[in-house]
PDB file of N, CA, C, O and CB in Angstrom:
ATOM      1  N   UNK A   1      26.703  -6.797  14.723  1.00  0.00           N
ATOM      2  CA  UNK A   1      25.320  -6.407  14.864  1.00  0.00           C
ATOM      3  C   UNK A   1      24.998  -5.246  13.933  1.00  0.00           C
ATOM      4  O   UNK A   1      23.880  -4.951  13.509  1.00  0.00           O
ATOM      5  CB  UNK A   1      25.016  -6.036  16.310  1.00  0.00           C
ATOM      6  N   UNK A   2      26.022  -4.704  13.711  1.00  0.00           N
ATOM      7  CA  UNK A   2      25.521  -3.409  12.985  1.00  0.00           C
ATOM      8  C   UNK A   2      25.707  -3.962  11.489  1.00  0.00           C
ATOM      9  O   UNK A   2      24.770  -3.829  10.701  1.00  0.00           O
ATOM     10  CB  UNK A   2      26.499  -1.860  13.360  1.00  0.00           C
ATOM     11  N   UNK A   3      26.693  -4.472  11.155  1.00  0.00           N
ATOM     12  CA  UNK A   3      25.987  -5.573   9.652  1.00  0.00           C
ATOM     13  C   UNK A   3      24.800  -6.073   9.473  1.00  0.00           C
ATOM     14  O   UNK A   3      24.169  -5.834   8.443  1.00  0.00           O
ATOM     15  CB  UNK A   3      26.550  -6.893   9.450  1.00  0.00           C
ATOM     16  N   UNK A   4      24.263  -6.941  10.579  1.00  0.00           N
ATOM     17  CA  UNK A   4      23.002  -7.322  10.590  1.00  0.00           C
ATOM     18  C   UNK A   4      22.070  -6.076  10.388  1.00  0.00           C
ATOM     19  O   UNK A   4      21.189  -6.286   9.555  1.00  0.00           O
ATOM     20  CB  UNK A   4      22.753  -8.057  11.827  1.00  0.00           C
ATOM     21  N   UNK A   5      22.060  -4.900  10.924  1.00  0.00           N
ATOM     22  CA  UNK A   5      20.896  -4.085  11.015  1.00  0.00           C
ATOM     23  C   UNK A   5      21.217  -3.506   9.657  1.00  0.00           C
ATOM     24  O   UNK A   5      20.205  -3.527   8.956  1.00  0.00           O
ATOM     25  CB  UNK A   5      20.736  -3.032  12.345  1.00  0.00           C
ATOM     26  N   UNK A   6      22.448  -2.907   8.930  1.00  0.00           N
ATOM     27  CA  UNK A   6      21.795  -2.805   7.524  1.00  0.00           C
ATOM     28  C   UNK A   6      21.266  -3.605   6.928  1.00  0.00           C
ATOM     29  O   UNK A   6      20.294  -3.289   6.242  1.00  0.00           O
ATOM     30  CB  UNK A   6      22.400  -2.521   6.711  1.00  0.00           C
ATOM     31  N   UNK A   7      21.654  -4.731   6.973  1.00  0.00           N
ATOM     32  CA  UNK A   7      20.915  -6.094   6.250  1.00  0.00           C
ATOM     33  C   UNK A   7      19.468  -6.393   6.566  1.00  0.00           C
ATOM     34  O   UNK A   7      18.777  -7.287   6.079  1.00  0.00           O
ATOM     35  CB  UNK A   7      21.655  -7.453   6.690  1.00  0.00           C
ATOM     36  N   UNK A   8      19.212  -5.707   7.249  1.00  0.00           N
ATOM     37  CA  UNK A   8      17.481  -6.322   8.202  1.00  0.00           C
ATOM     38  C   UNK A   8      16.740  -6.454   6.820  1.00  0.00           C
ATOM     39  O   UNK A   8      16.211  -7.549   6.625  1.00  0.00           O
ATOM     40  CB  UNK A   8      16.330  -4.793   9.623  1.00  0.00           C
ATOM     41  N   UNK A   9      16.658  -5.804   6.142  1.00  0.00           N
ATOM     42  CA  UNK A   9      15.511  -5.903   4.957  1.00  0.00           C
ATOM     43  C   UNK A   9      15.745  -7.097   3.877  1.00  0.00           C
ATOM     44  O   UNK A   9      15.037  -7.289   2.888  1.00  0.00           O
ATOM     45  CB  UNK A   9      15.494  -4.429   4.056  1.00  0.00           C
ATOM     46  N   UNK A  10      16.998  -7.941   4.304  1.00  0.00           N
ATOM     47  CA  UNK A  10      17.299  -9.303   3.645  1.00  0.00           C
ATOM     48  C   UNK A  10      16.526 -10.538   4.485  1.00  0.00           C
ATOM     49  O   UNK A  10      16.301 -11.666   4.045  1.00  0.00           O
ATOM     50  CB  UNK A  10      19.029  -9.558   3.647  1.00  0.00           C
ATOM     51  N   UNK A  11      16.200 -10.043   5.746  1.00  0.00           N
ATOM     52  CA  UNK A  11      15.473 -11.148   7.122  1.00  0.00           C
ATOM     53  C   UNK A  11      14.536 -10.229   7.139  1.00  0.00           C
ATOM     54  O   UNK A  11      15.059  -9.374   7.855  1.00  0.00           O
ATOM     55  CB  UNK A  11      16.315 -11.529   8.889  1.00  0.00           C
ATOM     56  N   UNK A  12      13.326  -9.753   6.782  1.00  0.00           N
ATOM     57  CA  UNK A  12      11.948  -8.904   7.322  1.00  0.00           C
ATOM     58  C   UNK A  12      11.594 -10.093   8.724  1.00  0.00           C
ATOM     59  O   UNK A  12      11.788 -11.302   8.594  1.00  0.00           O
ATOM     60  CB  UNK A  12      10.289  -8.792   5.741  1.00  0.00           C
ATOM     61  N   UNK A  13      11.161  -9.582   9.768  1.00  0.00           N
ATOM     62  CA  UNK A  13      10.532 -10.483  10.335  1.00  0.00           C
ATOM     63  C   UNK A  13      11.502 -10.791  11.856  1.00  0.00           C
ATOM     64  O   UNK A  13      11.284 -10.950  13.057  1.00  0.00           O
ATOM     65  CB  UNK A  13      10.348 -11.707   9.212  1.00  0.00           C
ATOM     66  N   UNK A  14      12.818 -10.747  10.793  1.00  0.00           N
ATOM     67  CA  UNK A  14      13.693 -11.339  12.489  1.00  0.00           C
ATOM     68  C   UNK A  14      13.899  -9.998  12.935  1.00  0.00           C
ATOM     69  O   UNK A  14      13.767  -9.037  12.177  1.00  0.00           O
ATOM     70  CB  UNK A  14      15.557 -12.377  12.456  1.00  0.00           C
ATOM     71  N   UNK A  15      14.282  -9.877  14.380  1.00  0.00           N
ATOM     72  CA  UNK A  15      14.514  -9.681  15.359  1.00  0.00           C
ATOM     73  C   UNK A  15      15.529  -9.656  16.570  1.00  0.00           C
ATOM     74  O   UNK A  15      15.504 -10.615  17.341  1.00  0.00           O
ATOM     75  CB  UNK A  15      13.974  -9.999  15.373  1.00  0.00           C
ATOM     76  N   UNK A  16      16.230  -8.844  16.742  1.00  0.00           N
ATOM     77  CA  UNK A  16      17.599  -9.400  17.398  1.00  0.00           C
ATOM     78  C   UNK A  16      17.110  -8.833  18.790  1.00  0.00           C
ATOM     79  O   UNK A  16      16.800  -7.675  19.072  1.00  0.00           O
ATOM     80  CB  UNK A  16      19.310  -8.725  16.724  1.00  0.00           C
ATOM     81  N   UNK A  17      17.127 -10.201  19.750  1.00  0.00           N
ATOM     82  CA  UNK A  17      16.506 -10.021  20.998  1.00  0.00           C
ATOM     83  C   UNK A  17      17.413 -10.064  22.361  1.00  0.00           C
ATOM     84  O   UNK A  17      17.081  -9.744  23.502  1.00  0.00           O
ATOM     85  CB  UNK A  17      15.489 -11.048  21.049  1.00  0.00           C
ATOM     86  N   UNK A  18      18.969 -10.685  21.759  1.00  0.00           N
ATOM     87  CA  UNK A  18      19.727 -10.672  23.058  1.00  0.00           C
ATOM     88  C   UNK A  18      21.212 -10.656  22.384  1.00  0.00           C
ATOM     89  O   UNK A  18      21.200 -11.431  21.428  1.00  0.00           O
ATOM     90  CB  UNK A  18      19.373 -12.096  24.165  1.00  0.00           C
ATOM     91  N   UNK A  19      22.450 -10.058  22.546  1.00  0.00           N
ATOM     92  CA  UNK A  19      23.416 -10.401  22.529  1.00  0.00           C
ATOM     93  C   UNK A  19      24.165 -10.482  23.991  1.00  0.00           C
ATOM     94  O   UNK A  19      23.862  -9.661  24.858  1.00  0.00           O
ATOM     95  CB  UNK A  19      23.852  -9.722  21.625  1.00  0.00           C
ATOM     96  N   UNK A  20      24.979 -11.319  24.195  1.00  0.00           N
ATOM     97  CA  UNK A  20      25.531 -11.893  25.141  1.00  0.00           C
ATOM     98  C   UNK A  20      26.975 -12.309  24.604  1.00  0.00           C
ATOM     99  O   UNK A  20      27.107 -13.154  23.719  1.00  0.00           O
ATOM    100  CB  UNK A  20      24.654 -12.962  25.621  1.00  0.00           C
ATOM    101  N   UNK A  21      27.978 -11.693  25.170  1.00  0.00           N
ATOM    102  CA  UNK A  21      29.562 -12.336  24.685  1.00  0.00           C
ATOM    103  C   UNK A  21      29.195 -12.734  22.997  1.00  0.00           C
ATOM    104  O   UNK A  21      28.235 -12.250  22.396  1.00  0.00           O
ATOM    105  CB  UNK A  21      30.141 -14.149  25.828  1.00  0.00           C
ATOM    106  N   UNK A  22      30.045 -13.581  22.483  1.00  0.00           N
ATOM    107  CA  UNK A  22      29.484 -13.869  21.107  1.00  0.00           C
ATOM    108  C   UNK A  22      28.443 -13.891  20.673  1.00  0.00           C
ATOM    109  O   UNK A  22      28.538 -13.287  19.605  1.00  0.00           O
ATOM    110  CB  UNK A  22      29.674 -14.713  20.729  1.00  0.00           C
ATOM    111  N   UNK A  23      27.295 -14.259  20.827  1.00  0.00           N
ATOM    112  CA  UNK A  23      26.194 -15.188  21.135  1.00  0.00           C
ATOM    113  C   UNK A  23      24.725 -14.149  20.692  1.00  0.00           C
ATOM    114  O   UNK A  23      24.175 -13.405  21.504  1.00  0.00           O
ATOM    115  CB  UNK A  23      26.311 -15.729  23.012  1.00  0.00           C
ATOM    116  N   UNK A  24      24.315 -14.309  19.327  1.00  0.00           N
ATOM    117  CA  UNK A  24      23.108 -13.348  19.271  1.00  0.00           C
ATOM    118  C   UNK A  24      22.067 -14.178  19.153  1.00  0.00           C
ATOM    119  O   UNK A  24      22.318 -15.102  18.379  1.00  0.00           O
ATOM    120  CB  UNK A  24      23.078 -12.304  18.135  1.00  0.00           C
ATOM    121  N   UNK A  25      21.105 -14.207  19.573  1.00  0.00           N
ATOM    122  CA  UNK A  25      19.414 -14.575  19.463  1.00  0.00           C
ATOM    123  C   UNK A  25      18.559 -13.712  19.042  1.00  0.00           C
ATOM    124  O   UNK A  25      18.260 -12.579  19.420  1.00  0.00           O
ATOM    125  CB  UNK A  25      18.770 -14.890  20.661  1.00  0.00           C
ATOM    126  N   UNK A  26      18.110 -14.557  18.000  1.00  0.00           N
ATOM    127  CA  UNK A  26      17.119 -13.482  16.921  1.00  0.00           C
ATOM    128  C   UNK A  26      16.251 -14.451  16.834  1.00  0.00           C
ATOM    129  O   UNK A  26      16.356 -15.672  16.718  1.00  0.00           O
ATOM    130  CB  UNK A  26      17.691 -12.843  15.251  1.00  0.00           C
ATOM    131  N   UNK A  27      14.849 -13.282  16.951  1.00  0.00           N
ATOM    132  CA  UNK A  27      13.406 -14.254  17.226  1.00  0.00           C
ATOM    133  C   UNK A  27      12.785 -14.035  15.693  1.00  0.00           C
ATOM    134  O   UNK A  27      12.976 -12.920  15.208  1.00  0.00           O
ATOM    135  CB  UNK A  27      12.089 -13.537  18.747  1.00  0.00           C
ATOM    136  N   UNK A  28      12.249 -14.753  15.106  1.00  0.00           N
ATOM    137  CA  UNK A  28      11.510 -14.795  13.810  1.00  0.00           C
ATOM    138  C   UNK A  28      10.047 -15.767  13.764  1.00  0.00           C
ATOM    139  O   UNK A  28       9.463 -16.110  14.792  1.00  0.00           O
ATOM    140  CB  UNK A  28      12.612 -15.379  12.717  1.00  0.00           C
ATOM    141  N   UNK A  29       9.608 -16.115  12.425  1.00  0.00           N
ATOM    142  CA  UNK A  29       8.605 -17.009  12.280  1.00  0.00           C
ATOM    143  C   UNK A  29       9.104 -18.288  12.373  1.00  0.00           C
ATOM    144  O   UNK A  29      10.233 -18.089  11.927  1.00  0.00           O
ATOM    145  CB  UNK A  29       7.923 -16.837  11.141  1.00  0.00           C
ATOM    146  N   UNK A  30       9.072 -19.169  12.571  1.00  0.00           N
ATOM    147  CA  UNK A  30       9.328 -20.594  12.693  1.00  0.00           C
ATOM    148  C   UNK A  30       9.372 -21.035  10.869  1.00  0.00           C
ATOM    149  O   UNK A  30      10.260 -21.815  10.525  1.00  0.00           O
ATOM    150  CB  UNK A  30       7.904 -21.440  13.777  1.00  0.00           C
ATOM    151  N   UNK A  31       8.326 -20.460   9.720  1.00  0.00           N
ATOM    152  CA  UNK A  31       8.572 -20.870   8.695  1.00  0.00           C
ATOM    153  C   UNK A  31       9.980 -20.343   8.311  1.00  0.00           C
ATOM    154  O   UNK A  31      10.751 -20.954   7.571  1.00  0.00           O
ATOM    155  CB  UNK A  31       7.545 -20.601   7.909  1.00  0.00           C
ATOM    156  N   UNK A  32      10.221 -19.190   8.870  1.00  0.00           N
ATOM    157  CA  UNK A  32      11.527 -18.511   8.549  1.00  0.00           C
ATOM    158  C   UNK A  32      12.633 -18.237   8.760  1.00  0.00           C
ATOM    159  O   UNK A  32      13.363 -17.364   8.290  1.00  0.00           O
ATOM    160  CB  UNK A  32      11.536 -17.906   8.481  1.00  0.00           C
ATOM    161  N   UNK A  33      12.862 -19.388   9.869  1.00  0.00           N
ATOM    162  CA  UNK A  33      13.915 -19.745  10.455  1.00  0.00           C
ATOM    163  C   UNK A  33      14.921 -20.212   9.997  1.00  0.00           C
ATOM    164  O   UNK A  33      15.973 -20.180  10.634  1.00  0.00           O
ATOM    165  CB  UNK A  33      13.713 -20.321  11.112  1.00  0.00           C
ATOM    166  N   UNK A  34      14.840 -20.666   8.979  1.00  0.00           N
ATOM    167  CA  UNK A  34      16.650 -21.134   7.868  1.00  0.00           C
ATOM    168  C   UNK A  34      16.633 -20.315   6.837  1.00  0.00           C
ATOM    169  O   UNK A  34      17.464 -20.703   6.017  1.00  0.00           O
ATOM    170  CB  UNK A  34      16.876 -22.942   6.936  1.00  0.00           C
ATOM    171  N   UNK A  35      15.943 -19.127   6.398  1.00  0.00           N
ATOM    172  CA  UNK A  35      16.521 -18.172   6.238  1.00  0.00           C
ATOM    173  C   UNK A  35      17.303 -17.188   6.766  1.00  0.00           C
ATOM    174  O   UNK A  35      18.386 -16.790   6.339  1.00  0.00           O
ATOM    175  CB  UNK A  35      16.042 -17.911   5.965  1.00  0.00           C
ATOM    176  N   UNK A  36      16.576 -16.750   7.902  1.00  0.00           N
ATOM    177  CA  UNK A  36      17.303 -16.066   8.959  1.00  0.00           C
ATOM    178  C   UNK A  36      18.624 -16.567   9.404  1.00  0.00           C
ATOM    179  O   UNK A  36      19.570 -15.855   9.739  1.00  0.00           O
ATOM    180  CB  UNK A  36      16.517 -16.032  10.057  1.00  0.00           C
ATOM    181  N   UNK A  37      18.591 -18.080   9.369  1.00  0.00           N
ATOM    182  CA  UNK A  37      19.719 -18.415   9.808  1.00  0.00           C
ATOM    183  C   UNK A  37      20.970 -18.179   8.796  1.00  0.00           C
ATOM    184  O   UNK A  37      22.088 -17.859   9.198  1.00  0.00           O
ATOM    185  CB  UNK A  37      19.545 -19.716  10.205  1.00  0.00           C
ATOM    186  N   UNK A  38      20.659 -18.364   7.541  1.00  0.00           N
ATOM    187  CA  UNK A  38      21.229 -17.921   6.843  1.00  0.00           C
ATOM    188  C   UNK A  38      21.872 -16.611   6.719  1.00  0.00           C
ATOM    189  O   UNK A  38      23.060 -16.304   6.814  1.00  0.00           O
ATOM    190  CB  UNK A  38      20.704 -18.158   6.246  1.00  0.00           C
ATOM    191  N   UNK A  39      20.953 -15.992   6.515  1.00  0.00           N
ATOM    192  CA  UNK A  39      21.183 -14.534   6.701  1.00  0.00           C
ATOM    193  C   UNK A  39      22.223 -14.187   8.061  1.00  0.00           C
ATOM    194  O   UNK A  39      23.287 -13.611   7.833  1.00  0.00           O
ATOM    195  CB  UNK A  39      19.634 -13.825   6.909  1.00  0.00           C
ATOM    196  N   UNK A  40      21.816 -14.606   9.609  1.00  0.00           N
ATOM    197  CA  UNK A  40      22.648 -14.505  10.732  1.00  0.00           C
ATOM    198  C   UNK A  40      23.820 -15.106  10.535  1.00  0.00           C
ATOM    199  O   UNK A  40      24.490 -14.951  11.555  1.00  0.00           O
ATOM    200  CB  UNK A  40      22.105 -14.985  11.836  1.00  0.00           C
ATOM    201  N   UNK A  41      24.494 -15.812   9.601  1.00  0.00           N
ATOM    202  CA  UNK A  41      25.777 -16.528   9.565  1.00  0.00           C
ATOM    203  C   UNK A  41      26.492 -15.687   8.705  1.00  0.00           C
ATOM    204  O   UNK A  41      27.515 -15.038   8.923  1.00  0.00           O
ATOM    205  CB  UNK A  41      25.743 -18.019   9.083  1.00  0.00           C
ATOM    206  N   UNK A  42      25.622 -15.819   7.420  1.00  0.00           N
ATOM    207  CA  UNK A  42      26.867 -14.901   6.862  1.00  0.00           C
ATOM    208  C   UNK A  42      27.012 -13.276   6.773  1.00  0.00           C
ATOM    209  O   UNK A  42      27.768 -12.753   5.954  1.00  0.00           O
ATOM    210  CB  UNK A  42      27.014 -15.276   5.491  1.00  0.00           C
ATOM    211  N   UNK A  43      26.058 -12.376   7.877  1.00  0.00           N
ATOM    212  CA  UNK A  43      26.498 -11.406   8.366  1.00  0.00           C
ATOM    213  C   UNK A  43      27.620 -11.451   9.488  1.00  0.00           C
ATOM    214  O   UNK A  43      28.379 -10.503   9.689  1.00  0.00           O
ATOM    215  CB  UNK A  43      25.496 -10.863   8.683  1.00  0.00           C
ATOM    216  N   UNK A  44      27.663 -12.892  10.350  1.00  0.00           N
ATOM    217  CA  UNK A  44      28.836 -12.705  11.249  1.00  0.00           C
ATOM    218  C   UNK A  44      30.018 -13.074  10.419  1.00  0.00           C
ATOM    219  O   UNK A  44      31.164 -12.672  10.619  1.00  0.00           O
ATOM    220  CB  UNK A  44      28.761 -13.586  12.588  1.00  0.00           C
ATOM    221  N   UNK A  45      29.676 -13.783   9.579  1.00  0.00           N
ATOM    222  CA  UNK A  45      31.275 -14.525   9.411  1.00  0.00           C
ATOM    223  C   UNK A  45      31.947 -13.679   8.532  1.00  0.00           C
ATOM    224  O   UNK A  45      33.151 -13.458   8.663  1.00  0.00           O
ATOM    225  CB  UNK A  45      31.356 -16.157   8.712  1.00  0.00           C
ATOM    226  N   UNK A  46      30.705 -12.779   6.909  1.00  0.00           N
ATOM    227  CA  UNK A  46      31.656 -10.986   7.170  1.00  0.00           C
ATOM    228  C   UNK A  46      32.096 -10.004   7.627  1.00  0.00           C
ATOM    229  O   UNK A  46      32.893  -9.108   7.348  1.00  0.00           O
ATOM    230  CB  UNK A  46      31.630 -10.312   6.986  1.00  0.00           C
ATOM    231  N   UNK A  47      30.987 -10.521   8.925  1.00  0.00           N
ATOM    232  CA  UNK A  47      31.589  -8.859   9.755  1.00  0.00           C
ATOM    233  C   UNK A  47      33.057  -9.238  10.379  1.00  0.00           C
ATOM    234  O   UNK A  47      33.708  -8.196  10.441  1.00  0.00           O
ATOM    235  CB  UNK A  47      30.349  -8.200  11.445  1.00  0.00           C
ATOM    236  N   UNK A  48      33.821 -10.368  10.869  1.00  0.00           N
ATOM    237  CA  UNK A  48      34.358 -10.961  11.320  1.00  0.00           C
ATOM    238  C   UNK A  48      35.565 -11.173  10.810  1.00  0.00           C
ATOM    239  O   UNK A  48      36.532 -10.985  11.548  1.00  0.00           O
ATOM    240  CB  UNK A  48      33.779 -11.661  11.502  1.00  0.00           C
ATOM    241  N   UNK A  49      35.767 -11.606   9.451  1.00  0.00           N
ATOM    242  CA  UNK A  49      36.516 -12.051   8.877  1.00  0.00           C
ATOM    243  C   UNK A  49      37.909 -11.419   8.524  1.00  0.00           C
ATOM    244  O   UNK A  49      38.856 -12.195   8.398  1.00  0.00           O
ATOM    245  CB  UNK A  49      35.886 -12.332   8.104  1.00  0.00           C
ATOM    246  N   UNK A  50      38.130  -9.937   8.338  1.00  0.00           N
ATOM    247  CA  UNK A  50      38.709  -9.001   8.335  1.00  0.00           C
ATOM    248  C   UNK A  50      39.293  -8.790   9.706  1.00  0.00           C
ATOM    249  O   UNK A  50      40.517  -8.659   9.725  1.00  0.00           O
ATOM    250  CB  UNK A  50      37.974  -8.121   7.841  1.00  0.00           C
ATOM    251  N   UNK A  51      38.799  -8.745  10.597  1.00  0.00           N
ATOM    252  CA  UNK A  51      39.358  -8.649  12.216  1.00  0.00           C
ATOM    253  C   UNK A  51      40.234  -9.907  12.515  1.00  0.00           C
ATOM    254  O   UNK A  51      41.218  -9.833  13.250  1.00  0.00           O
ATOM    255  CB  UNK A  51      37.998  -8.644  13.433  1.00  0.00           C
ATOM    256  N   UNK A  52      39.722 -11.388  11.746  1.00  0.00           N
ATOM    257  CA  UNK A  52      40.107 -12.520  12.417  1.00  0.00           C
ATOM    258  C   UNK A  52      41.327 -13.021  11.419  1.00  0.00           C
ATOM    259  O   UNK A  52      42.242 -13.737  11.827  1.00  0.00           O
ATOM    260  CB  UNK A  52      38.811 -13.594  12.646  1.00  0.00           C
ATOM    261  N   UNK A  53      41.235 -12.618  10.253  1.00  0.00           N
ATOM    262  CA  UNK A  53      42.707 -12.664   9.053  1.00  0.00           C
ATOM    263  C   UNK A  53      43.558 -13.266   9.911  1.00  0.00           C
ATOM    264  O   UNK A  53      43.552 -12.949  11.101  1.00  0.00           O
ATOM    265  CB  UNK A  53      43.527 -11.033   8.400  1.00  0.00           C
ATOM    266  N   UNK A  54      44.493 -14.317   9.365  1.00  0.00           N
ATOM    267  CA  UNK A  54      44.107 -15.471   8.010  1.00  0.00           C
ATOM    268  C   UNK A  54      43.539 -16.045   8.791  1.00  0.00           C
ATOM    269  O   UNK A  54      43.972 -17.168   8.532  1.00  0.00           O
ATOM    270  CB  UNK A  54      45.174 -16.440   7.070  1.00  0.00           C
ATOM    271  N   UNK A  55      42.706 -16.219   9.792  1.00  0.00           N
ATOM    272  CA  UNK A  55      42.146 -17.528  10.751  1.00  0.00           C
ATOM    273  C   UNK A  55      40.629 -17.369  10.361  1.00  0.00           C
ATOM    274  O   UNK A  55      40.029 -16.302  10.495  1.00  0.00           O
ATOM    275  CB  UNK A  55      42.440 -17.384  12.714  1.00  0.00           C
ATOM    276  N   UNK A  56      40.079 -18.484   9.884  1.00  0.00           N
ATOM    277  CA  UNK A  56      38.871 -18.474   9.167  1.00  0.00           C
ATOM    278  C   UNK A  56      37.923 -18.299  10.351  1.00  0.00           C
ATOM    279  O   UNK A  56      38.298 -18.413  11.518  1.00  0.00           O
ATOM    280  CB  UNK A  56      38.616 -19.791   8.238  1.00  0.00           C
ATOM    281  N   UNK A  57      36.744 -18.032  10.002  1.00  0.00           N
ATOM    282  CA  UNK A  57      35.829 -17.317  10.974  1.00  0.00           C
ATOM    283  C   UNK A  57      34.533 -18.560  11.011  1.00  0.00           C
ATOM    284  O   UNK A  57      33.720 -18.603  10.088  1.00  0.00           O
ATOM    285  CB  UNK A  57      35.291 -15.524  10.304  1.00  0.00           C
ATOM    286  N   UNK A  58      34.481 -19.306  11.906  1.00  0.00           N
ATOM    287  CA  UNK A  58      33.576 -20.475  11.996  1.00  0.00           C
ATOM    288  C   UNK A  58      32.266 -19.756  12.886  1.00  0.00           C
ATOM    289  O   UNK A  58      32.315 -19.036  13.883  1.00  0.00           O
ATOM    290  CB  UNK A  58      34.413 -21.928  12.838  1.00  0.00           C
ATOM    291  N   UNK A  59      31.168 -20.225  12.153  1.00  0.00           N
ATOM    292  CA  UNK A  59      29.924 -19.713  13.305  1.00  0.00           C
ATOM    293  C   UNK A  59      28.987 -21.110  12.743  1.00  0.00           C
ATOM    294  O   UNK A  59      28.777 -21.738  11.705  1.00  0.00           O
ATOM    295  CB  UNK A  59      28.953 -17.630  12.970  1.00  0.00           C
ATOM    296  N   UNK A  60      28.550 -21.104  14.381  1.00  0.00           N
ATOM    297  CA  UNK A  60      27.285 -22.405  14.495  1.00  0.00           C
ATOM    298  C   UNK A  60      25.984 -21.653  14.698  1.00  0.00           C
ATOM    299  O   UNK A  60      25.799 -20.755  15.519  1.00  0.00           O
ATOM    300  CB  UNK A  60      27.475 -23.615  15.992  1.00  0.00           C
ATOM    301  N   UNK A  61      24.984 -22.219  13.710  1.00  0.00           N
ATOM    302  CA  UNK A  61      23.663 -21.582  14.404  1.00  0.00           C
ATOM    303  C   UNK A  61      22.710 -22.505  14.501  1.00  0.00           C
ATOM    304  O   UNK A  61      22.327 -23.378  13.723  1.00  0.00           O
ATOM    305  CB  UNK A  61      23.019 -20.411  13.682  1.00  0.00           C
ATOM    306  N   UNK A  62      22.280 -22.087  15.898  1.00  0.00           N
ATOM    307  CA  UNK A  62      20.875 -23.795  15.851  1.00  0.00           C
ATOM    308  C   UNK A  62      19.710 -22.627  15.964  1.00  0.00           C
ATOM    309  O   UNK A  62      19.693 -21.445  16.308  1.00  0.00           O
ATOM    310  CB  UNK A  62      20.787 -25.520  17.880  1.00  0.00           C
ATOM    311  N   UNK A  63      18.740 -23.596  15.485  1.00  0.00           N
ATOM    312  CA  UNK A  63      17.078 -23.466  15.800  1.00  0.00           C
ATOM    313  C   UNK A  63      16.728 -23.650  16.590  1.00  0.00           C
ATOM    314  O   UNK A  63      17.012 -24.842  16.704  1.00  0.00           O
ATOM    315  CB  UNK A  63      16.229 -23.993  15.347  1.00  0.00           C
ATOM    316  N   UNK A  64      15.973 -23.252  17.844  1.00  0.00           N
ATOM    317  CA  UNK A  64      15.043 -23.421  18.634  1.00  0.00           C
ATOM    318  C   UNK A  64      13.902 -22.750  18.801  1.00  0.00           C
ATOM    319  O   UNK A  64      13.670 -21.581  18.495  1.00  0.00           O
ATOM    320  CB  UNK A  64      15.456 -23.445  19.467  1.00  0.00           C
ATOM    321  N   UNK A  65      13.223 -23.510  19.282  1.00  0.00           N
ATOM    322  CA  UNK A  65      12.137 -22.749  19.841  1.00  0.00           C
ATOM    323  C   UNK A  65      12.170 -21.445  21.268  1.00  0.00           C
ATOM    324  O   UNK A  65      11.478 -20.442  21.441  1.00  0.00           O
ATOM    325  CB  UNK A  65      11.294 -23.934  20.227  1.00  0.00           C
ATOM    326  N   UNK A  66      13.459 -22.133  22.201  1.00  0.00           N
ATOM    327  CA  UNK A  66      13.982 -21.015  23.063  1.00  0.00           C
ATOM    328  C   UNK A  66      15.285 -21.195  23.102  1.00  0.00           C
ATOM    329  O   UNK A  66      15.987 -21.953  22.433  1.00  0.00           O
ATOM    330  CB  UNK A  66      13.457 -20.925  24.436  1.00  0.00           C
ATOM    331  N   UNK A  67      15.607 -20.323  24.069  1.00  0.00           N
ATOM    332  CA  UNK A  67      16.876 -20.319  24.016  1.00  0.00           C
ATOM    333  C   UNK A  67      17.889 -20.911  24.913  1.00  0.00           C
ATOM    334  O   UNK A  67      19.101 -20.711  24.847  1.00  0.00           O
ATOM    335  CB  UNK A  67      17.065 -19.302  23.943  1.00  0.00           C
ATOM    336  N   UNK A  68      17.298 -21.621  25.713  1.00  0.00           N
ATOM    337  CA  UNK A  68      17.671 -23.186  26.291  1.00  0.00           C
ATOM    338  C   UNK A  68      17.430 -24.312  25.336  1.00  0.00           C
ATOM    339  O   UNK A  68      17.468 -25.463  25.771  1.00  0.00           O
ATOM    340  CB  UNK A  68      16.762 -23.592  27.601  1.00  0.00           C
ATOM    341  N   UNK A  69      17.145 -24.044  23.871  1.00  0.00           N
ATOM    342  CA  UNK A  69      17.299 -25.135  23.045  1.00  0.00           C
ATOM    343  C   UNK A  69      16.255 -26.167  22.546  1.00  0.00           C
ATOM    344  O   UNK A  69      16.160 -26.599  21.397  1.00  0.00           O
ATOM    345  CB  UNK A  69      18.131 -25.743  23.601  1.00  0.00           C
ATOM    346  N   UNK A  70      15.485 -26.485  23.625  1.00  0.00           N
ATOM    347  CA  UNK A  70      14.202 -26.719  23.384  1.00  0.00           C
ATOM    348  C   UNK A  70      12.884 -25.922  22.611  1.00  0.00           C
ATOM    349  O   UNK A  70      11.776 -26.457  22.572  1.00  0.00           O
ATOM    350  CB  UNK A  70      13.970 -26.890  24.441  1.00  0.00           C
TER     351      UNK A  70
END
């Protein structure tokens, strides 16, 4: 998370609204949602990667509209 927040000015717009165990939800524009997603992957999978050596660092990110998926 704290990767992400220097990075914020690479995502203007998103929003980090919940972390939970792994699991972050960040609210944005709907046009700007696969950027962000972008942006949210490969801040985890650097922040990560160094801690998780040699075991590669896999992250899934979906789109929704909430966060039950729908």
């Amino acid at each position: 998370m704290g990767l992400l927040w220097e990075r914020r000015q690479q995502a203007p717009g998103a929003f980090l609204v919940l972390a939970v165990h792994d699991e972050l939800v960040i609210e944005c524009d709907a046009d700007k949602a696969r950027d962000v997603a972008t942006w949210l992957k490969a801040g985890m999978i650097e922040a990560m990667a160094d801690a998780l050596a040699p075991i590669p660092v896999e992250v899934e990110v979906k789109i929704a509209q909430t966060w039950g998926g729908d």
